[in-house]
Z-matrix of the N, CA and C atoms (Angstrom, degrees):
N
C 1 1.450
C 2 1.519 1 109.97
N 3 1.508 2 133.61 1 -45.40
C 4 1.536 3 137.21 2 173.07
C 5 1.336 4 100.89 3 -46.19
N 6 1.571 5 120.62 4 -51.68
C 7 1.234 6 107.87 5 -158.70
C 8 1.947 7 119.54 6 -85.29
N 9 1.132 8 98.64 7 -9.12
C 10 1.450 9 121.44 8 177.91
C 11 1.653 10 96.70 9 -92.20
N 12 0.985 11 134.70 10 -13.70
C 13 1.493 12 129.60 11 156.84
C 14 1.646 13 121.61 12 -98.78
N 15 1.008 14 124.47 13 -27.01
C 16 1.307 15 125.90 14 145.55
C 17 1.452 16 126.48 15 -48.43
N 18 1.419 17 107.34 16 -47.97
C 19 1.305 18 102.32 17 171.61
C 20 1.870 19 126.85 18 -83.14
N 21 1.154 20 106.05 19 -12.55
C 22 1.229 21 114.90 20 168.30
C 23 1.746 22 107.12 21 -72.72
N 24 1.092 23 104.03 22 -53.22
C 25 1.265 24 94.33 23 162.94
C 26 1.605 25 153.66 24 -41.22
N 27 1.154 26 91.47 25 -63.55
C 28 1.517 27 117.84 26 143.21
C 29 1.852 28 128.36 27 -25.73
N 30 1.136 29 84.27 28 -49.51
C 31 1.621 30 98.58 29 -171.68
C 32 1.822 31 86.37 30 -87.54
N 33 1.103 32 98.41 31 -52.61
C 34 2.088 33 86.70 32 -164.05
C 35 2.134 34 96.05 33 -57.16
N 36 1.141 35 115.32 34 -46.09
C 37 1.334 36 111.62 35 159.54
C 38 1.323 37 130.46 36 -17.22
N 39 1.292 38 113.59 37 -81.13
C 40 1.791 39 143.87 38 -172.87
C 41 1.861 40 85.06 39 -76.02
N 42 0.895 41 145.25 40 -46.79
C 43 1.506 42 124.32 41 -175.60
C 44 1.240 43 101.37 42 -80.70
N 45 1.158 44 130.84 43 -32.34
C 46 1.773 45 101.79 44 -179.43
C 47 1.988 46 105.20 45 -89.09
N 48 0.807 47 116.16 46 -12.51
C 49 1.471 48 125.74 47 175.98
C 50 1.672 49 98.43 48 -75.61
N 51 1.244 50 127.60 49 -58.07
C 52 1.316 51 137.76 50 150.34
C 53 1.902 52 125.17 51 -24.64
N 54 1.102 53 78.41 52 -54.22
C 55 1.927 54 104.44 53 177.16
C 56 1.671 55 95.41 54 -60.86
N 57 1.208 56 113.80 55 -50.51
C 58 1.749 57 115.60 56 -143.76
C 59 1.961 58 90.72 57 -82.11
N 60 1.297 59 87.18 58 -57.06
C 61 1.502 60 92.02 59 170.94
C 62 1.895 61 144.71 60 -48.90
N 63 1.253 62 87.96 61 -27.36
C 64 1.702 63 113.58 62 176.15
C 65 1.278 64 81.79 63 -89.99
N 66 1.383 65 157.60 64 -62.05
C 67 1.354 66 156.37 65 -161.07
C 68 1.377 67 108.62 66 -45.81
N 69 1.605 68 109.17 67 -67.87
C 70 1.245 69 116.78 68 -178.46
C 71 1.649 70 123.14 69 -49.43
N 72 1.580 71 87.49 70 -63.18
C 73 1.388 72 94.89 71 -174.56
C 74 1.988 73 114.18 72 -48.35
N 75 1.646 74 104.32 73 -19.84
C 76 1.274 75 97.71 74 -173.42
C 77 1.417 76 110.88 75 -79.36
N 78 1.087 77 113.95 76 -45.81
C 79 1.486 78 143.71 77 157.89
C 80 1.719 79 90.35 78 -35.91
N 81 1.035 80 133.87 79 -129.09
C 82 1.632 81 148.70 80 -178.47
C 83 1.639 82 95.28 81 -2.44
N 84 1.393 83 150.92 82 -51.97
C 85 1.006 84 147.39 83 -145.85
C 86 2.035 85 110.55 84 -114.90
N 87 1.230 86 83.23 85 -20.71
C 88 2.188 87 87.28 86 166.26
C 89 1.683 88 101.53 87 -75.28
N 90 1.720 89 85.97 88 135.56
C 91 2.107 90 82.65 89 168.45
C 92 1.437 91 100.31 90 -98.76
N 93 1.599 92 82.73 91 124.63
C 94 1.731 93 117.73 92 177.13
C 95 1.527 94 102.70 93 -129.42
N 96 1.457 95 97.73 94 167.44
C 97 1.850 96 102.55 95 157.96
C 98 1.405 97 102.11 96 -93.54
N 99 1.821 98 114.21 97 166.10
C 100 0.682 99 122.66 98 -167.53
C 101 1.716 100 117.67 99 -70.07
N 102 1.214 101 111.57 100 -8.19
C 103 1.929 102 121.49 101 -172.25
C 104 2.193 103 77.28 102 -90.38
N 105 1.408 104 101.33 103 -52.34
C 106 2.166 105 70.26 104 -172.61
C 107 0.906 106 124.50 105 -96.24
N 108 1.385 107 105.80 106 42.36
C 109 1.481 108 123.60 107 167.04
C 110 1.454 109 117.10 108 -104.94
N 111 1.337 110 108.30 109 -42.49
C 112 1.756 111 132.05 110 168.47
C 113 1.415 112 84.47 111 -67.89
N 114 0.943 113 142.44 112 -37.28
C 115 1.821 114 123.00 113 -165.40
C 116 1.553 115 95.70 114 -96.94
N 117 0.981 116 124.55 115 -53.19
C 118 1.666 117 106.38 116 157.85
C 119 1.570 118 143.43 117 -30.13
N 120 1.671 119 100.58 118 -48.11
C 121 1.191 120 116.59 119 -168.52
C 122 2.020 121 102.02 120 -73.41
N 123 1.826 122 107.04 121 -52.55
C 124 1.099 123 111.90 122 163.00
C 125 1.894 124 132.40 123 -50.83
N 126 1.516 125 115.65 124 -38.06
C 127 1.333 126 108.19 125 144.11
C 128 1.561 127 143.51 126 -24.58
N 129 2.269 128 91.03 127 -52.82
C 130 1.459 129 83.50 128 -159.99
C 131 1.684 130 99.30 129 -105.06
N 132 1.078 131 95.70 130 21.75
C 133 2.011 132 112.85 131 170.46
C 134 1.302 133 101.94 132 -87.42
N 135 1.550 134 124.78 133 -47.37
C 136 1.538 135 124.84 134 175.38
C 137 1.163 136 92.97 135 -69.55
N 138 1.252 137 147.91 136 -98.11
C 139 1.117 138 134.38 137 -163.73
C 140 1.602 139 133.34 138 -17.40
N 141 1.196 140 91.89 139 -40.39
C 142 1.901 141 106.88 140 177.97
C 143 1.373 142 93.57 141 -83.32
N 144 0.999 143 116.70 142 -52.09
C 145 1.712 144 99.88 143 -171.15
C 146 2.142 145 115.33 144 -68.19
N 147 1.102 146 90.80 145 -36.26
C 148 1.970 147 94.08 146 162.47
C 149 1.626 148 108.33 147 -58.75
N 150 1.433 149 107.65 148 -53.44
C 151 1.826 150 100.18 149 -176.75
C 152 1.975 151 102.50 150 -53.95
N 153 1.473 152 92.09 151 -67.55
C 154 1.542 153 91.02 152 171.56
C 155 1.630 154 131.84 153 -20.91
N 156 1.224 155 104.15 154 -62.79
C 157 1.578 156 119.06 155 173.77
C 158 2.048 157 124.73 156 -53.96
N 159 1.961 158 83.10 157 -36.68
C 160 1.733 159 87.53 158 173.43
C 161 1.493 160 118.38 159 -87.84
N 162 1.328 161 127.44 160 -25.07
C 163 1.414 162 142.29 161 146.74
C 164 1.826 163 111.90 162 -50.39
N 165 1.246 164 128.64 163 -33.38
C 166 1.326 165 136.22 164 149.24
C 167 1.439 166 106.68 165 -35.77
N 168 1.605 167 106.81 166 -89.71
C 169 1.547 168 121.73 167 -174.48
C 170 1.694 169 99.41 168 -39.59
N 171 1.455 170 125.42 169 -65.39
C 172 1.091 171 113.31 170 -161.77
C 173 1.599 172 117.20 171 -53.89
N 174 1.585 173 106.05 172 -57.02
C 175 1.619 174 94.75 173 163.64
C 176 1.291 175 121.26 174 -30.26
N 177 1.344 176 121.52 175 -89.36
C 178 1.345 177 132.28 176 176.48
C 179 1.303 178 107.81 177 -5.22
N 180 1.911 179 137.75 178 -74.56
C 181 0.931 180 174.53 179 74.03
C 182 1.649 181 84.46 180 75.01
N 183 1.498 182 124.99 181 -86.35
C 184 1.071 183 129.31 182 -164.58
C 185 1.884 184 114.46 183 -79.16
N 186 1.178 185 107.49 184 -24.18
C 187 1.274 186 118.31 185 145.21
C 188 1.146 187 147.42 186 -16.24
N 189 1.652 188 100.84 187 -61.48
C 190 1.651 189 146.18 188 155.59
C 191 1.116 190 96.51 189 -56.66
N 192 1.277 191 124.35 190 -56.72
C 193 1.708 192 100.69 191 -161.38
C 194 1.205 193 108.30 192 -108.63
N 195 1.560 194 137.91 193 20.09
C 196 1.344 195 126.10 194 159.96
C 197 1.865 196 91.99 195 -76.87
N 198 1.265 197 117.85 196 -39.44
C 199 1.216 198 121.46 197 -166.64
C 200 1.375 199 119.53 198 -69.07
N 201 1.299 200 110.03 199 -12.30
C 202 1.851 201 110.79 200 -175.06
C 203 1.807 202 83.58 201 -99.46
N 204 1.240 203 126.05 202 -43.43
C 205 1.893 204 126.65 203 -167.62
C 206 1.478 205 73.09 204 -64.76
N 207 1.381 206 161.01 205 -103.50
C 208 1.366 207 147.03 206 -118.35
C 209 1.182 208 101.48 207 -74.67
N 210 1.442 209 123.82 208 -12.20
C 211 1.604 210 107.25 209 -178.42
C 212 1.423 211 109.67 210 -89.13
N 213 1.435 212 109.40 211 -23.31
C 214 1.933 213 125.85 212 175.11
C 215 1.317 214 97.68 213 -66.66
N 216 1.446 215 112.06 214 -69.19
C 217 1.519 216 107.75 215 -171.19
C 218 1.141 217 136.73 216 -68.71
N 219 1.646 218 124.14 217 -12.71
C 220 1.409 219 127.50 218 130.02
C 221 1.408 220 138.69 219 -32.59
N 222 1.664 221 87.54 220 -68.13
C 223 1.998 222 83.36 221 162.30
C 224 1.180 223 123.70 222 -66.29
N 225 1.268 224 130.20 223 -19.81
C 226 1.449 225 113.57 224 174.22
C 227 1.465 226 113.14 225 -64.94
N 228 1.288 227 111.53 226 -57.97
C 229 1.623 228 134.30 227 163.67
C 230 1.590 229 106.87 228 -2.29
N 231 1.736 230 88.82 229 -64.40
C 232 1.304 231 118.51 230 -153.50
C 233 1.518 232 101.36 231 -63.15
N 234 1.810 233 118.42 232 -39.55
C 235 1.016 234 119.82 233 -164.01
C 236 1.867 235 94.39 234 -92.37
N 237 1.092 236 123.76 235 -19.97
C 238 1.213 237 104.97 236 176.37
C 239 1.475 238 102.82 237 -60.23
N 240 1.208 239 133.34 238 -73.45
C 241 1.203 240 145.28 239 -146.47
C 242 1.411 241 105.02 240 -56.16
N 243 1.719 242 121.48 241 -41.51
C 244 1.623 243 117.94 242 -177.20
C 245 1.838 244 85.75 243 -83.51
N 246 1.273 245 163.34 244 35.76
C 247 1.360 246 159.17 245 94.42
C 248 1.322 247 114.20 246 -44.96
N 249 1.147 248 129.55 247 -67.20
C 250 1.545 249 135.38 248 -176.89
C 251 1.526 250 96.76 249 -53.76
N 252 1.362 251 129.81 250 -58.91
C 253 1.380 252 129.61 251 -169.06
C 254 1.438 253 111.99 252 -61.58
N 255 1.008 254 102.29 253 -23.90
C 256 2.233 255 120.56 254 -176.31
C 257 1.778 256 77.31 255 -78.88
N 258 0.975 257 130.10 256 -72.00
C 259 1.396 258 124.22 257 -126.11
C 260 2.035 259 90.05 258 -78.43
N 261 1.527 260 107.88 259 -42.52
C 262 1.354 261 103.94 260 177.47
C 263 1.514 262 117.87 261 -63.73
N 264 1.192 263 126.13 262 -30.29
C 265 1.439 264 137.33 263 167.58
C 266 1.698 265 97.03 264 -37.55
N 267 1.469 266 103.69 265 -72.21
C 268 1.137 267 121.12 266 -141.96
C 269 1.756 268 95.30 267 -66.70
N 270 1.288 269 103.04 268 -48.56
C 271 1.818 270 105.58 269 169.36
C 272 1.466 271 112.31 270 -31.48
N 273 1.561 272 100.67 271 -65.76
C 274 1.548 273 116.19 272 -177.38
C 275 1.324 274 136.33 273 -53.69
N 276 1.902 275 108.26 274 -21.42
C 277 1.414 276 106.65 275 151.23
C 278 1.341 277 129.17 276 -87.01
N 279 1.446 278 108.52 277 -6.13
C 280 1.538 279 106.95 278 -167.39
C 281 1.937 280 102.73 279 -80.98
N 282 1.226 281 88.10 280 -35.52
C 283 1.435 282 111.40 281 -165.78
C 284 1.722 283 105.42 282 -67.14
N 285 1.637 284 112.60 283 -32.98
C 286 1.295 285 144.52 284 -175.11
C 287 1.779 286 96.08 285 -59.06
N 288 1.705 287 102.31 286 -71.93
C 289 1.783 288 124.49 287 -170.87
C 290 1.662 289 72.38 288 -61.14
N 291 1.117 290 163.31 289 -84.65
C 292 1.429 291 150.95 290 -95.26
C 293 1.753 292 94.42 291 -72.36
N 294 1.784 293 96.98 292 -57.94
C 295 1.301 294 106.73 293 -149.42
C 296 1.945 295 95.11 294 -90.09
N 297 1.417 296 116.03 295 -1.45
C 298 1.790 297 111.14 296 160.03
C 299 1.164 298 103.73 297 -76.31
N 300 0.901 299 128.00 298 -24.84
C 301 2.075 300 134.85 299 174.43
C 302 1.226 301 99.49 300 -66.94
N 303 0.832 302 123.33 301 -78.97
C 304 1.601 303 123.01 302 -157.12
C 305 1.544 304 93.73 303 -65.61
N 306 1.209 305 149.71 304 -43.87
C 307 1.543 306 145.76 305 -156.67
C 308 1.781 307 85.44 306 -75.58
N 309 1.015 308 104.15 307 -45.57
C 310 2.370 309 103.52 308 -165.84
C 311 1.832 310 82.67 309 -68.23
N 312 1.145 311 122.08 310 -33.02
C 313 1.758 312 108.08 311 -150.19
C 314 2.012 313 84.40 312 -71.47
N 315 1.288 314 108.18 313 -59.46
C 316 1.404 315 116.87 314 163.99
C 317 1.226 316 124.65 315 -29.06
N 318 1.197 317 117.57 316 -48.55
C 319 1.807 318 111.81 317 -172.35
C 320 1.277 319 88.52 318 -76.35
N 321 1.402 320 141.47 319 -62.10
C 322 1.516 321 137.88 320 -170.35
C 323 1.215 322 115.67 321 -46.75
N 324 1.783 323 122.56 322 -30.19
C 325 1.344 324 103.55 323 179.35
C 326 1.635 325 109.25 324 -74.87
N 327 1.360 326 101.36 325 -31.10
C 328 1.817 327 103.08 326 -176.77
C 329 1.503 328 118.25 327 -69.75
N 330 1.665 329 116.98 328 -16.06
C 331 1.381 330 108.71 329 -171.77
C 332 1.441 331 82.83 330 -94.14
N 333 1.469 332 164.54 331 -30.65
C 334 0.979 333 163.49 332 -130.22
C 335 1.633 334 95.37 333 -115.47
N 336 1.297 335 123.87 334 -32.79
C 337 1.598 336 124.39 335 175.59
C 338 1.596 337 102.81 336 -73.15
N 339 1.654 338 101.58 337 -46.33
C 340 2.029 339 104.68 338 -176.77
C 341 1.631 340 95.72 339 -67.60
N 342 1.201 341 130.31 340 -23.28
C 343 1.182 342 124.19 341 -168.20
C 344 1.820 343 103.11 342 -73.23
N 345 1.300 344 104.02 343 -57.54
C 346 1.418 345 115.82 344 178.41
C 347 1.804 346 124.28 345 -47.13
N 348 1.420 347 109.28 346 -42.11
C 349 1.497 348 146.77 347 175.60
C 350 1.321 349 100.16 348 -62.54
N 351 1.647 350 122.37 349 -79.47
C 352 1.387 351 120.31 350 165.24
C 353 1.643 352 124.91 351 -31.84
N 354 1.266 353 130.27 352 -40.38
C 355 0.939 354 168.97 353 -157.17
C 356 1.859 355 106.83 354 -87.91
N 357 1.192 356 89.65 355 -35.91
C 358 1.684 357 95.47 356 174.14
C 359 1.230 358 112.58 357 -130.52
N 360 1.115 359 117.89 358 22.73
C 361 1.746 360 139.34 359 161.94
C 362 1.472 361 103.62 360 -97.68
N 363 1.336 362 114.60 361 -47.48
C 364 1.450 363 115.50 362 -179.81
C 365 1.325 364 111.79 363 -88.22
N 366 1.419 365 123.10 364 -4.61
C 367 2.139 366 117.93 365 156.22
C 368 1.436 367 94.81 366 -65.17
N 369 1.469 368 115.07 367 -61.03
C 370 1.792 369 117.64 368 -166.26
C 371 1.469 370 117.04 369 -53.68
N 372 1.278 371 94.83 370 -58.89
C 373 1.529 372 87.69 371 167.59
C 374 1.823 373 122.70 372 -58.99
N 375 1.093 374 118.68 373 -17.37
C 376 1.658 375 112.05 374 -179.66
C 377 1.648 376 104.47 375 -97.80
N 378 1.561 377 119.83 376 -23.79
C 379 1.602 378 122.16 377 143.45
C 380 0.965 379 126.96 378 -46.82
N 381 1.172 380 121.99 379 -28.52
C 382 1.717 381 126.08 380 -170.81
C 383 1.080 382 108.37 381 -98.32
N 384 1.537 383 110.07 382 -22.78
C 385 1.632 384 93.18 383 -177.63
C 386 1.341 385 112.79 384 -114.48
N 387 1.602 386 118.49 385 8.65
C 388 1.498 387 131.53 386 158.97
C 389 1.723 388 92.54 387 -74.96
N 390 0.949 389 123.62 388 -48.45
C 391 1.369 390 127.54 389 -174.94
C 392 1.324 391 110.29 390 -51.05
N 393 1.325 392 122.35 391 -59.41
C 394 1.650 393 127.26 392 -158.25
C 395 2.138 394 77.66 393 -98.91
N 396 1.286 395 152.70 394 44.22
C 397 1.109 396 130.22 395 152.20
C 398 1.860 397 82.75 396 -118.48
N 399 1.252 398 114.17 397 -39.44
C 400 1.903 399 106.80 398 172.95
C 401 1.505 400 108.71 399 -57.40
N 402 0.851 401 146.60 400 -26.70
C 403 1.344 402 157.12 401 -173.99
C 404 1.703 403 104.89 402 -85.28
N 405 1.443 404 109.76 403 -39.30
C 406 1.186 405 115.54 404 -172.77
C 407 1.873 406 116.75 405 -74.02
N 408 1.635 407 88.22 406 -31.51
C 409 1.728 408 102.98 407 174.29
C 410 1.361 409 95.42 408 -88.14
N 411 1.066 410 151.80 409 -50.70
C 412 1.627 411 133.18 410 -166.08
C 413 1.314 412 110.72 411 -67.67
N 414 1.124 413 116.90 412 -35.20
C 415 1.672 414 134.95 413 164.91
C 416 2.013 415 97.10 414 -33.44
N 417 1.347 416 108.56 415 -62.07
C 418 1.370 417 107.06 416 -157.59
C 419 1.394 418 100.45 417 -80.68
């Protein structure tokens, strides 16, 4: 697209520079007197300056509407991107609660294993010491 506007440019450039020049030279090189030559020269000044002026509008014209398409296609842009960011958010907490679930389901199985462990540390230990208090009466 830059380079397809550069060259449009370019060309509307070199043709009216083109225009002015083929003018003159036609003008400067017809035998006239010098009054229909000034009435020539002033002709093809109005003239250049009317082409000028409608090449104005048209820029302008297209101007306008590269500028309203970048202002559309921005906001759309714009709204894609705060969508994608909604939708990754929204991934990122689910995915977030997924993996606090599974870490709590985890700690519960391990405090429930130390629970169990503790739990059969304190039979052995109350075996052992029913044990070594039977030991302690046969002893006497």
């Amino acid at each position: 697209m830059s380079d397809n506007q550069f060259n449009t440019k370019d060309f509307i450039i070199g043709t009216f520079i083109g225009a002015t020049v083929g003018a003159l030279a036609a003008l400067l090189f017809a035998p006239k007197t010098g009054k229909e030559l000034r009435e020539d020269i002033n002709s093809g000044a109005q003239q250049a300056k009317l082409r000028a002026y409608e090449w104005k509008d048209a820029v302008q014209e297209k101007g306008y509407s590269w500028k309203d398409k970048a202002y559309t296609t921005g906001s759309e842009l714009k709204k894609k991107a705060m969508d994608s960011t909604s939708q990754i958010t929204k991934a990122a907490s689910e995915k977030t609660k997924e993996l606090t679930k599974n870490v709590q389901s985890k700690l519960q199985d391990k405090r429930k294993k130390e629970d169990e462990a503790l739990k059969a540390a304190e039979e052995v230990a109350e075996a052992m010491e029913e044990a070594a208090e039977e030991m302690e009466k046969k002893g006497k």
